[in-house]
N, C-alpha and C positions, 0 to 999 in steps of 0.2 A: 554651423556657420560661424559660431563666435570662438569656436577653436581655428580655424581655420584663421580669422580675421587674428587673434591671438596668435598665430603660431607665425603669420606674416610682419607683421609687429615686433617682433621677437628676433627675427632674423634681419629685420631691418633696425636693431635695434643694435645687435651684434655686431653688424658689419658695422656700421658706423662706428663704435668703440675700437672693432679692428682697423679702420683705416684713421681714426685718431692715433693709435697708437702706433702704425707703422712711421706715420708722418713725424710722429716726436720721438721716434727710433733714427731716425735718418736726419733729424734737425741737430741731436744730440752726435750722430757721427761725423756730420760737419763743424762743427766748433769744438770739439778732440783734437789736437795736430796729432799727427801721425808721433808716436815714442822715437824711433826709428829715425828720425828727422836730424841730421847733423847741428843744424843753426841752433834747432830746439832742446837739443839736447848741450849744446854750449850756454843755451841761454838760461835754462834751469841751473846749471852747476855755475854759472857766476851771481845767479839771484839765491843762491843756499851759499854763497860766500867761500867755495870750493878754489875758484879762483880770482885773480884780482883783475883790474880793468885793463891793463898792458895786457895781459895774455887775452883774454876775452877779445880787446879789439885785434891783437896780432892775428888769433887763430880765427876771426869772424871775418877778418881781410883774406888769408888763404881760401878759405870755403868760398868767397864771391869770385873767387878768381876764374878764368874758363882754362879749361889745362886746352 
């Protein structure tokens, strides 16, 4: 009986650390932006000083454009 109560305890103990950690698997891939992101990847190489504020606003007004 007290292996029994133990071994329910145990998997109820697991899961819950599994669905803790799914939840802060998927909490951390929502505040990630995508690499891959045009704006974001303009907005990194003008915050590393890659490029200056004229280009940064000219090519940030292209991308909002709708073709």
């Amino acid at each position: 009986m007290k292996t029994l109560l133990l071994l329910v305890g145990l998997i109820i103990i697991i899961s819950c650390v599994l669905m803790l950690a799914r939840s802060w698997v998927a909490e951390r891939a929502r505040q990630i932006p995508p690499a891959d992101n045009p704006k974001e990847i303009l907005r990194r190489r003008y915050a590393a000083g890659e490029i200056d504020e004229e280009e940064y606003l000219r090519r940030m007004s292209g991308l909002s454009q709708d073709w």
